[in-house]
C-alpha positions as CSV (number, residue, x, y, z in Angstrom):
1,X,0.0,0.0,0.0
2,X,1.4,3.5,-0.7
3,X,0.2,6.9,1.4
4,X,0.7,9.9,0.8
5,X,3.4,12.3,3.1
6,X,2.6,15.6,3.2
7,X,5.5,17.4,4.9
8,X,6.6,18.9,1.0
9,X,3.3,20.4,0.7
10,X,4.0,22.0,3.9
11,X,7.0,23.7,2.2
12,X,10.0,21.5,3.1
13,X,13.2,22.4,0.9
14,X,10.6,24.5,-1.1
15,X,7.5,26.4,-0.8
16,X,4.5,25.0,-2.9
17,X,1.3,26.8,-3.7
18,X,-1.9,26.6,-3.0
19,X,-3.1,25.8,-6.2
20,X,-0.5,23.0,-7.0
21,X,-0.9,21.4,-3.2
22,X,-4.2,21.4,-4.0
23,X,-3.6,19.8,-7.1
24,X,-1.3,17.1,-6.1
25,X,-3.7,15.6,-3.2
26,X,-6.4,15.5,-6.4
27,X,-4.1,13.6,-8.3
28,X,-3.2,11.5,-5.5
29,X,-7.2,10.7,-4.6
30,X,-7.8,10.5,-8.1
31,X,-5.1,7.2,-8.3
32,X,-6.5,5.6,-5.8
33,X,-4.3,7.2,-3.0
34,X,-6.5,6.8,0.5
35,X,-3.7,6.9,3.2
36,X,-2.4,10.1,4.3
37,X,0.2,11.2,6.7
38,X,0.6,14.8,8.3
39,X,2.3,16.2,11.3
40,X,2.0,19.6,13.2
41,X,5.6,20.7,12.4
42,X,5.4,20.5,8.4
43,X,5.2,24.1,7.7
44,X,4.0,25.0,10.7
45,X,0.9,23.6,10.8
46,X,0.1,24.2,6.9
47,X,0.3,20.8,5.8
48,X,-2.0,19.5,8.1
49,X,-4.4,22.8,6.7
50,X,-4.5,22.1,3.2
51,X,-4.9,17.8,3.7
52,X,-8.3,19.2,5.8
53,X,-9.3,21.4,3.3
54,X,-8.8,18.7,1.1
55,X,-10.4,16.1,3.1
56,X,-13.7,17.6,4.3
57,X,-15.0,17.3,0.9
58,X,-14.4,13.4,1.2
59,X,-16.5,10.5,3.0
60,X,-14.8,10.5,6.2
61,X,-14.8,6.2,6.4
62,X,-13.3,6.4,2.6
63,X,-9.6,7.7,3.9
64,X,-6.9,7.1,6.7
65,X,-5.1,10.3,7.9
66,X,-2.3,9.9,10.6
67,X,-0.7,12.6,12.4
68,X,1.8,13.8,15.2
69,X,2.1,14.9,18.8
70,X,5.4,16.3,20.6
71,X,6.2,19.3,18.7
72,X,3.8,21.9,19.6
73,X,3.6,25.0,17.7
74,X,4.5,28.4,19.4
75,X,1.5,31.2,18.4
76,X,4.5,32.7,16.1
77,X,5.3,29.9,14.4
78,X,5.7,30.0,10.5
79,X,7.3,27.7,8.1
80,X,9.5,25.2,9.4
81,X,10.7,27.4,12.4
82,X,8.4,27.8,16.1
83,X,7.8,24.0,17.2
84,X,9.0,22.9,20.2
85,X,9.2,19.4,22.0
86,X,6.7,18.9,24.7
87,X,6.4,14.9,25.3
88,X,4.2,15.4,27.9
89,X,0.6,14.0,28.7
90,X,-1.1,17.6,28.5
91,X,0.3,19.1,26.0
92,X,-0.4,15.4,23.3
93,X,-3.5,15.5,23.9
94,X,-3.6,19.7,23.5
95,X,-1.1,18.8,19.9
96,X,-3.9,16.5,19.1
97,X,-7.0,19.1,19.5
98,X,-4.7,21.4,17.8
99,X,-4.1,19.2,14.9
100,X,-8.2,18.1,14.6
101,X,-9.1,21.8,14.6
102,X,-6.5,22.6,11.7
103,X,-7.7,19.2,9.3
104,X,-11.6,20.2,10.1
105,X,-11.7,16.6,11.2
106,X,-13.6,14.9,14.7
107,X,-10.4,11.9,14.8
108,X,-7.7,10.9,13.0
109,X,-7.2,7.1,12.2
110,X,-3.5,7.0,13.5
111,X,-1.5,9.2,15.8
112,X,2.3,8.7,16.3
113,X,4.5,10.3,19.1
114,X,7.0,12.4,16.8
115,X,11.1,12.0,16.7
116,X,11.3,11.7,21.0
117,X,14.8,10.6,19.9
118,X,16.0,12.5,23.7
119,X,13.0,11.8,25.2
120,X,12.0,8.7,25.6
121,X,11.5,8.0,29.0
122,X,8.8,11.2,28.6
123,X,7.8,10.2,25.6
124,X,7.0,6.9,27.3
125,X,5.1,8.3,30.6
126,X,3.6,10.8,29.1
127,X,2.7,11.6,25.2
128,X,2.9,7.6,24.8
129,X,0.1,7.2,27.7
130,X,-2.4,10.1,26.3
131,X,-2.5,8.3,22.9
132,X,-2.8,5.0,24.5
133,X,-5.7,6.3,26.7
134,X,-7.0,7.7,23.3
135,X,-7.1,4.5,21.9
136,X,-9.1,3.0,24.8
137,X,-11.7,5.0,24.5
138,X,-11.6,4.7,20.9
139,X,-11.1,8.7,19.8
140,X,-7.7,6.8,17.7
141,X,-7.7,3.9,16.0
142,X,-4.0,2.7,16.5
143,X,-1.0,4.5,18.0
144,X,2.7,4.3,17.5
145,X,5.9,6.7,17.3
146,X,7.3,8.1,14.4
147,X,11.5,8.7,14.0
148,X,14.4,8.8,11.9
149,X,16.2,5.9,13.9
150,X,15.8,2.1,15.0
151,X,17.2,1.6,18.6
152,X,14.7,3.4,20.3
153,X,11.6,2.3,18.3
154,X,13.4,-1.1,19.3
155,X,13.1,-0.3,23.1
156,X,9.4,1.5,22.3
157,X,8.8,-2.6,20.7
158,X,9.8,-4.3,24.1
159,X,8.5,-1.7,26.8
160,X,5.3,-0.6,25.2
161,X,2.0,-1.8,23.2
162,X,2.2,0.5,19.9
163,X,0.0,-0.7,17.3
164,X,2.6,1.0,14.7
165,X,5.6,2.6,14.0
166,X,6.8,4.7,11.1
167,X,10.7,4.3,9.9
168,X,12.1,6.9,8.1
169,X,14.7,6.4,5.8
170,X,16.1,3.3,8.0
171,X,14.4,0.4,6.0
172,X,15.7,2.1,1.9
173,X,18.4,0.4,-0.3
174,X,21.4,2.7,1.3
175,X,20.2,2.0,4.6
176,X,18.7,-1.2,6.1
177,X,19.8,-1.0,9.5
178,X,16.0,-1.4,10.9
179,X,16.6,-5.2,9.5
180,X,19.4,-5.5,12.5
181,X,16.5,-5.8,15.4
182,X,13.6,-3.2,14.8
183,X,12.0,-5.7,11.9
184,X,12.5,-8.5,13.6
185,X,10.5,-7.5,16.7
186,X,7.7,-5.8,15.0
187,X,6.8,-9.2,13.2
188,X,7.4,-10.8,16.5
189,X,5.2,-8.3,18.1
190,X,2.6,-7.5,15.8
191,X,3.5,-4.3,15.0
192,X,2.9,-2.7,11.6
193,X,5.7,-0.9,10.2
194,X,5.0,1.9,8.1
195,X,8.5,2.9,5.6
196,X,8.9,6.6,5.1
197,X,11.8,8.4,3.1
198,X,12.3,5.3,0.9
199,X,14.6,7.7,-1.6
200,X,16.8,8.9,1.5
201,X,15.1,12.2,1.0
202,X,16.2,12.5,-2.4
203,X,19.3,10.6,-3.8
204,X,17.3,7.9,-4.4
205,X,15.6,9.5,-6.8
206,X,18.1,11.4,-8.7
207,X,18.4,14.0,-5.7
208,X,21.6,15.5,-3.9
209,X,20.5,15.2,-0.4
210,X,20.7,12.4,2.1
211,X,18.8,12.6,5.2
212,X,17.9,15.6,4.5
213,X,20.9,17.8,4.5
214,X,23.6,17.5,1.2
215,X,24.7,13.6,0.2
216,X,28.3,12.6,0.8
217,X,30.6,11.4,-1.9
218,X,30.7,7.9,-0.4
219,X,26.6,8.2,-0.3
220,X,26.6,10.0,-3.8
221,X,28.7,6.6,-5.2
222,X,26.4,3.9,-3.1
223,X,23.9,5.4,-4.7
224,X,25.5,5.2,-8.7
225,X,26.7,2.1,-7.9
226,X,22.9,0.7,-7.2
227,X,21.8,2.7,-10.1
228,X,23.9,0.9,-12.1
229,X,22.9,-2.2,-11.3
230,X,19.6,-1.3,-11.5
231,X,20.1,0.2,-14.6
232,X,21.3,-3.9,-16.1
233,X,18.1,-4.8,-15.4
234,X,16.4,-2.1,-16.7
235,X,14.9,-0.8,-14.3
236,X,14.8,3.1,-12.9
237,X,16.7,3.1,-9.0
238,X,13.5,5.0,-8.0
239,X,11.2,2.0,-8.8
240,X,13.9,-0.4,-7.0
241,X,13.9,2.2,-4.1
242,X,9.9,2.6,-3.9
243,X,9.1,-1.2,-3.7
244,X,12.0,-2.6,-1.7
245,X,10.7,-2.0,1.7
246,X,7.2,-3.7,0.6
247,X,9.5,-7.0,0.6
248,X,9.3,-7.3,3.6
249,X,6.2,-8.7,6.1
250,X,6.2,-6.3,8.8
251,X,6.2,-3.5,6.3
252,X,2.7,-3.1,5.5
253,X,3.0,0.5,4.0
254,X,5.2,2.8,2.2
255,X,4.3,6.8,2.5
256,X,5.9,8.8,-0.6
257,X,6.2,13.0,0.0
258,X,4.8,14.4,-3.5
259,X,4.7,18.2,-4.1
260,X,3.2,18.2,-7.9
261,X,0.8,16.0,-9.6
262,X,3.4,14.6,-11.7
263,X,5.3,13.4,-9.2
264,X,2.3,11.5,-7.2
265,X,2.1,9.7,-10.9
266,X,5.7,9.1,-11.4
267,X,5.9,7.2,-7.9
268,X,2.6,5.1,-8.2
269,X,4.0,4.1,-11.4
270,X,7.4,3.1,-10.1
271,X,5.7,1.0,-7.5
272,X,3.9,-1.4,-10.2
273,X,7.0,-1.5,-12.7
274,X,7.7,-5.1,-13.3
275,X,11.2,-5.7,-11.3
276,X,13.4,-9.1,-11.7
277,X,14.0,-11.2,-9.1
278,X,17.5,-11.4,-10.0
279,X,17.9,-8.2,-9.6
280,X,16.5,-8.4,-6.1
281,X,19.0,-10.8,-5.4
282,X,22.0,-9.3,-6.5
283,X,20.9,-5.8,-4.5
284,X,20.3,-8.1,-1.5
């Protein structure tokens, strides 16, 4: 299954207008697109804004939307600048209200603790324990964390009951350290994993930058060196990076951030180009 992210029509690495956000999430509904993941921090509360706007017009059982609590917005906040961390109890469930009144929605499907890479022990007492309470009651339909890193979605496996969790950029064809123990455990566990930043945040996909800052020269050649390879095959590195984390069982979703139309089509079809097992094989 494929979702869309939505932090680039929040403005990361570029602003995007209204007209062509608008456009994109069309295009993306219009292919069959029904997952959706926001957070707070993505420009500042815009991305989560223009997915609402978008969504309202929609039957609210035909789509899932997942967002973020522990960065909080400060009144000031614009852009990519003005969130802070708060892990606490009070202020996930205030992120939360915050985030419903800014989509126009009543719930969201999924919400994820967000990046409490130096806060886990708060994380774990206290954003961690609103969303579980949420899901009691049924207000959420599954919880989880979302980061950039596997050893503490590891310890987040063994000490709590997520539902989910979504990797960034850890489970891609430059980087499979979540196959060390994080995979493992969630199909121990029961935990759907949900792959984000499957191009590395952009060299991957013909890009520069690598976790999003500017790609090394050993990164820059990793990544030739697959395309390459790729390329004897004939098939694109992008459609080798798209579908890669779907090979595996715990992975249940990938989410792709698309800031035009053509480049919600371009990814939906690298995920159904025919790829050769042997080719598989050799990358593994």
């Amino acid at each position: 299954m494929i979702g869309l992210g939505t932090a680039p029509l929040g403005g990361l690495y570029a602003p995007v207008d209204d007209e062509t956000a608008r456009a994109t999430l069309d295009r993306a509904w219009e292919l069959g697109i029904r997952t959706f993941d926001t957070a707070p921090l993505y420009g500042s509360g815009l991305a989560e804004r223009r997915l609402g706007a978008f969504l309202q017009q929609k039957p609210r059982d035909a789509f899932v939307v997942s967002t973020k609590v522990g960065r909080l917005l400060r009144p000031d906040a614009s852009g990519w600048k003005g969130a802070y961390f708060d892990f606490s109890y009070d202020a996930a469930l205030r992120s939360l209200s915050d985030s419903l009144d800014r989509l126009g929605l009543d719930r969201v499907d999924v919400a994820l603790v967000h990046d409490p890479d130096d806060h886990y022990q708060e994380a774990l007492d206290g954003a961690f324990r609103a969303l579980t309470r949420l899901r009691d009651e049924r207000a959420v339909s599954a919880v989880g964390i979302g980061m950039n890193q596997t050893a503490l979605l590891a310890r987040f496996a063994r000490e709590a009951d997520p539902d989910c969790f979504l990797v960034a950029g850890r489970y891609t064809l430059l980087d499979r350290s979540a196959t060390d123990e994080l995979l493992p455990l969630c199909e121990e566990r029961n935990i759907d994993v949900i792959a984000g930043g499957v191009f590395n945040s952009g060299v991957l996909a013909g890009g520069s930058t690598f976790d999003y800052d500017t790609a090394s020269l050993e990164i820059v050649e990793r990544a030739e060196r697959l395309r390459d390879t790729c390329a004897c095959y004939g098939v694109p590195l992008a459609a080798a990076a798209v579908q890669y984390p779907l090979r595996h069982p715990a992975v249940k979703t990938i989410v792709v951030g698309c800031r035009t139309p053509a480049e919600v089509e371009e990814d939906l079809c690298l995920s159904v180009l025919d790829i050769p097992e042997a080719l598989w094989e050799e990358i593994e």
